[in-house]
N, C-alpha and C positions, 0 to 999 in steps of 0.2 A: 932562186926565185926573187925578183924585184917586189919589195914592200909595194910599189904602186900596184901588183897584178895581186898579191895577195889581197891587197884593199879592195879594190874593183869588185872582186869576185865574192868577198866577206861582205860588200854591202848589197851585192844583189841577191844574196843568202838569210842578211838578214829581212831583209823585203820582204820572203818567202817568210822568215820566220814570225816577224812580229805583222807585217803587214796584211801576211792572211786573215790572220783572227777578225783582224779590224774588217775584212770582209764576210768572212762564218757567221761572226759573232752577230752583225746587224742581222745578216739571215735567223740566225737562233733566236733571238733575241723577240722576231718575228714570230717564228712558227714553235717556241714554247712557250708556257707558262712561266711568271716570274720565278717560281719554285723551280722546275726544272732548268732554268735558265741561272737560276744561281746554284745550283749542283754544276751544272758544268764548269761556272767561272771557277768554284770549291775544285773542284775535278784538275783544272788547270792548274791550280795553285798547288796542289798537294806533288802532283806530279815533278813541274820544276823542282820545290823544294827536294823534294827525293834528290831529283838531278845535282843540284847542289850539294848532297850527303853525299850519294854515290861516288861524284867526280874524285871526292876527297885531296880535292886540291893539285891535282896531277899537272892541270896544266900549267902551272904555273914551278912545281916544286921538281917535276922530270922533266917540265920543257925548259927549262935554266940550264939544268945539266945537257942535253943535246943540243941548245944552241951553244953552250959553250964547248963544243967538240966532242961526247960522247957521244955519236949517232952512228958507228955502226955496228951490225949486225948481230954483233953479242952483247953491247952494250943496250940496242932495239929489245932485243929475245929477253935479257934478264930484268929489263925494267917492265915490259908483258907479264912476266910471271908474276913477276914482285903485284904489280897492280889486281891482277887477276884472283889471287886468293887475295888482298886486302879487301880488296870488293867485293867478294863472298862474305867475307866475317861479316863484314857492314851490312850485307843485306839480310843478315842473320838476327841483327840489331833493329834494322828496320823493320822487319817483317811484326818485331814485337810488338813495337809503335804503333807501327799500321793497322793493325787488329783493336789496340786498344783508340784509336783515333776512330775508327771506324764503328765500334763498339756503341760510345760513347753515348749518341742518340740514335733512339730505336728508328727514324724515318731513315741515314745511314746502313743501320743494320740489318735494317728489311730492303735493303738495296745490295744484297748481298755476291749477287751475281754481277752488277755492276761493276763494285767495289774490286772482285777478286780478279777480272779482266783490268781495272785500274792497276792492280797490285804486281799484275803482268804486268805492262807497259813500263814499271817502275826499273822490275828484274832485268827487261830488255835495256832499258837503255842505264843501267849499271855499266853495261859492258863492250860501251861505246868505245873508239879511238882516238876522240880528237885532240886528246893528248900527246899523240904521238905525230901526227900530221901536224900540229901547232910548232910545237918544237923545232920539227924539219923545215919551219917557214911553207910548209905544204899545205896549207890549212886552204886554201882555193880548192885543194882535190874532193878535201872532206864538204867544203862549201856545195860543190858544184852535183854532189850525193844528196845533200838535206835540200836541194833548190828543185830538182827530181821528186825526192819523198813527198816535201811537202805541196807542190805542184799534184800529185797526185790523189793525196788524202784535201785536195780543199775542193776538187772533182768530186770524190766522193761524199762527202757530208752536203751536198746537194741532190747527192743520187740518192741517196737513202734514208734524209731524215728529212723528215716531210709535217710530221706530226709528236705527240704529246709518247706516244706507242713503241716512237723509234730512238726512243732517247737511248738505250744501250747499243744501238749500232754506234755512238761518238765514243766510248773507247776502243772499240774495235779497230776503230780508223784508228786511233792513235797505236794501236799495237801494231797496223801493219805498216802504218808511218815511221815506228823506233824500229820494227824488224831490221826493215830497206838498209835506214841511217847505220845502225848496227855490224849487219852482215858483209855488208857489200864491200867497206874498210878493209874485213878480215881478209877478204879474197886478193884485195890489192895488195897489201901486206904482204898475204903469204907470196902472192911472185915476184915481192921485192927480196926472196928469200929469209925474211925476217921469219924466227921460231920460236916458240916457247922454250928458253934456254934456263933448266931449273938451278936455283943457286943456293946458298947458307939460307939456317933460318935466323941466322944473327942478322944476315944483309938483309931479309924481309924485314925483320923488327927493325933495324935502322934504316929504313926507307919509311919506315912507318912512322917511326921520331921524326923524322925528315921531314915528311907530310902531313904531322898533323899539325902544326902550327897555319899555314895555308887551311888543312880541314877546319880548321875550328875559326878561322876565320871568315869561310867560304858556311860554314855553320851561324855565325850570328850574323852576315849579311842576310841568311836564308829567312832569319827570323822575323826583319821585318817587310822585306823584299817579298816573299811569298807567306810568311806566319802568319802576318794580319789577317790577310783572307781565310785560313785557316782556322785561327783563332775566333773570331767571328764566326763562321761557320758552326763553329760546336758549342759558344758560350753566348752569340747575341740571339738576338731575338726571332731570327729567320734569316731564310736566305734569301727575301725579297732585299734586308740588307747584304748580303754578298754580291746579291747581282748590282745594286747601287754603287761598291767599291768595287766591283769589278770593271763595271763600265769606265768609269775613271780612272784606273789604274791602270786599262787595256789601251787608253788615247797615254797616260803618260809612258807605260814601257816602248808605245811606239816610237815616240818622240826620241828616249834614251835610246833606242838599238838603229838612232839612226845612225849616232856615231860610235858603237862599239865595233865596225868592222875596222878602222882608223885605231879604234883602240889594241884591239884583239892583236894587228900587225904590228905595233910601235912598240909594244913592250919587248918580244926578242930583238927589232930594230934595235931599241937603244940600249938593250943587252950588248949588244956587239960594238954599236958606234960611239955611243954617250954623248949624240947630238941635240945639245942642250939649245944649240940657235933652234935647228927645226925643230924641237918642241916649243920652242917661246909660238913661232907662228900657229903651228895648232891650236894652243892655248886659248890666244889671241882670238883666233878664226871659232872656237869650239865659242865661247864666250860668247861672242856676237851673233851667232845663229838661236844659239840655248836663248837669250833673251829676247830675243824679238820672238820666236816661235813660242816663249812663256806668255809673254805680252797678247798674241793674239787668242793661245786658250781664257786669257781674263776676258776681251773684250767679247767673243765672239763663239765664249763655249759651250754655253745655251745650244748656239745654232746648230754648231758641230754634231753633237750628241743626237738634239729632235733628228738629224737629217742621218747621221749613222745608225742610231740605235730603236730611235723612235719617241714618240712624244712620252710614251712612259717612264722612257728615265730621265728625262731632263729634270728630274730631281735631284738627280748626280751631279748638280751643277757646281754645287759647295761644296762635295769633293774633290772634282777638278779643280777650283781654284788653288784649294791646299797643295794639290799634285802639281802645278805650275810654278808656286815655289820650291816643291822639294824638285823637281828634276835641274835647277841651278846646281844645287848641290850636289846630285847625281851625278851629274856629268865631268864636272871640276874635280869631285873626289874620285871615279875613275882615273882622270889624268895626272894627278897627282900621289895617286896609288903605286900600284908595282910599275908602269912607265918612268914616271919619274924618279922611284927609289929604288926600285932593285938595280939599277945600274951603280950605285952607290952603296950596294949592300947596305943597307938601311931597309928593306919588304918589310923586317920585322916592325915596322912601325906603323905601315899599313896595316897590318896584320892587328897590330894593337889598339888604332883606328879604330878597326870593328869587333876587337873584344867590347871593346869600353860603350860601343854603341848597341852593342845586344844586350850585355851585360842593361844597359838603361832600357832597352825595349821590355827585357822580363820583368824588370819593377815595375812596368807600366802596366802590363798583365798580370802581375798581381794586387796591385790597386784594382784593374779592371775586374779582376774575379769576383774581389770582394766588394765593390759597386756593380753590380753587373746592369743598374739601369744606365749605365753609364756607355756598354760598349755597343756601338752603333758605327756607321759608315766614316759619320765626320772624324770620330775621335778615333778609331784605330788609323787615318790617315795622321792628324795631329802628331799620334805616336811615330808613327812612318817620317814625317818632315822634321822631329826632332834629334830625331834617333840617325838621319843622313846629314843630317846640317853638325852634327858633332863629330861625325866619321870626317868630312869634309875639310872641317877647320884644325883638327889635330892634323891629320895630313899636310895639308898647306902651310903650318905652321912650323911642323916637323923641316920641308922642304926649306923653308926660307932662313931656318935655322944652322942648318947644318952648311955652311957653307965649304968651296973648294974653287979652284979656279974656273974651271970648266962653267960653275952656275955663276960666278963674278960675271965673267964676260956676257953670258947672257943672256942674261939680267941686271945688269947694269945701264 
């Protein structure tokens, strides 16, 4: 499968993925309360991050091994097992979490039937596959499943939530949107003859060494990528501020997945090719769109917001601004990430990118706990733009460091 068709099909997937909300969300944002309406932003954030633990790094740590020739059928089967019980143990971890996150404050805890349909939606999509279609360069198939799923739950959350009353049918939709996402892989799968082919449990624990350098990487991105909203959520002052960071943080993810289909496809690309020209022009191209689309949230993101969300939250405006400079660094630190250095065995560097950058997010929530007049929408983004601008620069610096001929040429 051509990188171009993988791409096509990754960005009209992510359309679906991030560009529904930006349509939901104006409606919700409408037909609930500020309160219910930052539970759901809280709702979304919790979720992702799960997804981000769950994945534990797979697609990056098995799809290296299948793009580089391990892709068939026993190779398929035993890296399924291997994943399958690691992502049991995890969600055995998480579950404890999740009870005490949820615990935490009683307005949570008397939402209790919410939460445990939440907590579903979590276990379903643990045991996703798009680790396995990424790797194959098949990642279109998996695409063209979640452009379906979510096509159909963005129907529903007009069919059924109408009012303040209907606020628990929005996990529902997302359970029966990670079902679909979920199920529908396995069946492909299985008539590609791929099976659960069980192995040592020395190779599970070393698949497990394997991945967890990616997990715990894919772990302190989560932290402040979806933590803040999190964070906030249980330690500020309400969730009229969550729905304030959410609203702005929902126009910056849009803005970020415009180009993660480009990104998603380039890392096994240059796994295989080590086409350091065509990355200079992505670079290049990625650069000049990220800034003038940052340039017009400064000038014009007042407008943006009254006319998506409504004139309520155009107080989120000073959020936004913050989130216009951190998706420069988003974007650049994606491409300078596993694209540009696991072709150079160098990941671990990205990886240590965002040690170094979580590792600073947590001293930030802990000054935060201990000021807690302190944590509010502007400053948990503050935290968010400092904590990607350092991921960013170690990468980039990393990159222009390590020199070889392949990056001479160019770059040069």
């Amino acid at each position: 499968m051509s990188i171009k068709k993988n791409i096509k099909v990754l960005a009209v997937a992510q359309v679906f993925t991030y560009l529904i909300p930006l349509l939901q969300l104006p409606y919700l944002s409408r037909t609930l309360d500020q309160q219910n309406f930052g539970l759901i932003i809280f709702t979304l954030s919790l979720t992702q991050m799960a997804m981000i633990v769950t994945d534990f790094g797979f697609d990056i740590s098995i799809g290296k091994y299948i793009a580089n020739g391990q892709s068939n059928k026993n190779h398929l089967g035993t890296f399924l097992y291997q994943t399958t019980l690691i992502r049991c143990c995890i969600l055995l971890v998480f579950a404890i979490v999740f009870i005490v996150t949820v615990s935490y404050k009683s307005f949570y805890f008397n939402s209790i039937q919410y939460f445990s349909i939440v907590f579903a939606v979590v276990v379903v999509n643990a045991f996703n596959l798009r680790w396995l279609f990424y790797g194959l360069e098949k990642i279109y198939i998996f695409s063209i499943i979640v452009i379906i799923s979510k096509g159909f739950s963005f129907v529903l959350v007009y069919i059924f939530i109408s009012t303040n009353n209907d606020l628990i049918n929005y996990p529902l939709i997302l359970l029966v949107q990670s079902t679909v996402i979920t199920i529908v892989p396995f069946f492909i799968v299985n008539k590609w003859g791929v099976r659960l082919i069980k192995c040592k449990k020395i190779e599970i624990w070393n698949e497990f060494k394997h991945s967890t350098d990616f997990f715990i990487s894919r772990l302190c991105v989560s932290l402040y990528s979806s933590g803040c909203s999190v964070f906030l959520g249980m330690y500020g002052t309400g969730l009229h501020q969550v729905a304030l960071y959410g609203v702005a943080e929902q126009l910056y993810k849009a803005g970020v997945q415009v180009f993660m289909p480009v990104v998603t496809a380039l890392t096994p690309y240059m796994v295989r090719t080590k086409d350091y020209t065509f990355f200079k022009k992505v670079t290049l191209l990625f650069l000049i769109i990220v800034t003038t689309g940052s340039l017009i949230g400064f000038v014009w993101g007042d407008v943006i917001i009254k006319v998506i969300f409504g004139a309520n939250y155009v107080e989120a405006k000073g959020v936004l601004n913050i989130f216009m400079v951190v998706i420069v660094a988003s974007v650049l630190g994606m491409l300078f990430g596993y694209p540009a250095l696991m072709p150079l065995n160098l990941e671990r560097f990205a990886n240590i990118s965002v040690y170094i950058s979580g590792l600073i997010q947590i001293l930030i929530w802990v000054y935060f706990y201990f000021n807690r007049h302190l944590i509010d929408a502007i400053n948990m983004s503050i935290s968010y733009l400092i904590c990607d601008w350092v991921m960013f620069l170690i990468r980039f610096i990393i990159f222009n460091k390590k020199h070889n001929p392949n990056l001479e040429r160019a770059f040069k």
